[in-house]
C-alpha positions, 0 to 999 in steps of 0.5 A: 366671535360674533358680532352683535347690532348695537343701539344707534341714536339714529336709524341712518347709524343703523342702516350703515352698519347694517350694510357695513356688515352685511356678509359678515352678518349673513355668513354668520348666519349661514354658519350657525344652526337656528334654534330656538332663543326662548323669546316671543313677544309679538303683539298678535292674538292667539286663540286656542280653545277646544277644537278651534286650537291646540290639542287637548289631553288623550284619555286612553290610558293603556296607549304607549305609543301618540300619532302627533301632528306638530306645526314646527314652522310658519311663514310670514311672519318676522321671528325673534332672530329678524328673519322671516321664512318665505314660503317654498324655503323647505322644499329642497331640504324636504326632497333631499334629507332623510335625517330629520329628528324629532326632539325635545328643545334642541338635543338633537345630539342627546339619545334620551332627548329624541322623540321620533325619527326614521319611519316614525316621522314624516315631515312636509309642508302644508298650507293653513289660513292664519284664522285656523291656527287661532290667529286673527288674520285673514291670509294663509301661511305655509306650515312646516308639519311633523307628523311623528309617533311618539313612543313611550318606550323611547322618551317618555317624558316628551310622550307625557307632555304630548299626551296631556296637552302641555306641548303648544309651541315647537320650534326649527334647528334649521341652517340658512341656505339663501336669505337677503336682507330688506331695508326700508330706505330709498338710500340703499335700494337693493335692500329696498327692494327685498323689502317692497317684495316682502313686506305685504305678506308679514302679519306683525308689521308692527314688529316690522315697522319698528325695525325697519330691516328684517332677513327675507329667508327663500331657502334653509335645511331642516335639522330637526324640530323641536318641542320648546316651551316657548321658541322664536315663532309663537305661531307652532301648535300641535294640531293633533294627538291620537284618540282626540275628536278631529279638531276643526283644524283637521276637519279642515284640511280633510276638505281641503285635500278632497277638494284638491283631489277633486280638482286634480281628477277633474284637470286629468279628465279633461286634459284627456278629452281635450288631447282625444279631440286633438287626436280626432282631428288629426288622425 
């Protein structure tokens, strides 16, 4: 059975209970899969216009199959089930799980239901700035990416709703692996101090402030991603659907990557005459 926090008359009633129930709560969460719960009501603006947003409608009309970019995570940020995703929580999973599905509003146990999968999918990690995806906030957030192929041929309704630009919010199936919960009291100061490590970094502090507790999760396995029509983190364009004009988005991390790869070539030109000279001078 699970086991619901009711309403307190006062926060001290809350907290107690939190700590009461503590491993009840986070084996609870251990044992289920996360999905979304259908509610987003975070007081944070969203812009998404033209090229500074979500993808627009493709206008090639004899294509049957999409090259999506879908933002199915973001760090950061306190979602509707009290947990915020640290960043580097995917990077286990990623290495280790090869069965990651792209589906449509969590049937991942559904054939109809799946939009790609296998070689059609590859899923990693990226960092985008807050301002990138629409939102207002200075600061970055490490984003879960699906770069996924949808088909026509293998669900054509999601393929539809990808094609005309209806799909803007998307959605984890994921399994808790290594969450704690934060608290912010002086009474309970193990709780206190996950807070104090965390807090700075979460952008609706307001939704934060006012719980006065979330769940900081450091590590979780990827099942699946979905497309919702309205998930936990409101924060999970798609970036990209194939025969667009590159957003400013995609222009971004073109720049971004040159830049790395630029930096990364540069260290190993001179990690390479530095180890010359050391030779030099020993041989």
């Amino acid at each position: 059975m699970k086991l619901e926090i009711p309403h307190f008359e006062t926060e001290k009633e809350k907290f107690d209970f939190l700590i009461k129930n503590k491993t009840v709560l986070e084996n609870q969460k251990r044992s289920s899969l996360k999905e979304a719960d259908g509610i987003s009501a975070f007081p944070i603006t969203i812009k998404y216009i033209g090229a500074d947003g979500v993808a627009k409608a493709s206008n090639d009309e004899d294509k049957t199959e999409l090259n999506v970019k879908a933002i199915i995570n973001t760090t950061d940020i306190m979602d509707s089930h009290s947990d915020v995703h640290i960043k580097g929580l995917w990077n286990k999973s990623l290495r280790e799980n090869k069965r990651i599905l792209h589906v449509q509003e969590h049937k991942s146990n559904q054939f109809d239901k799946i939009i790609s999968s296998g070689e059609d999918l590859k899923a990693s990690t990226k960092t985008y700035t807050w301002k990138s995806l629409g939102v207002d906030i200075e600061g970055s957030t490490q984003a879960l990416v699906f770069d996924s192929v949808v088909k026509e041929s293998r669900n054509k309704y999601m393929f539809d709703q990808y094609d005309k630009g209806y799909v803007d919010n998307h959605s984890v199936g994921m399994r808790y692996v290594k969450l704690a919960m934060a608290i912010n009291s002086d009474d309970y100061p193990e709780e206190k101090a996950i807070w104090d490590k965390y807090y700075e970094q979460i952008i609706n502090k307001s939704d934060v402030d006012a719980q006065k507790y979330f769940w900081a999760v450091t590590e979780a396995k990827v099942v699946e991603g979905s497309a919702v029509p309205m998930g936990s983190n409101p924060i999970t364009p798609t970036v990209r659907v194939k025969n667009e004009e590159p957003t400013l988005l995609e222009m971004i991390d073109k720049m971004v990557t040159l830049e790395e790869k630029a930096a990364s070539s540069t260290f190993d030109i001179m990690s390479t005459i530095s180890k010359t000279k050391f030779n030099l001078k020993h041989s």
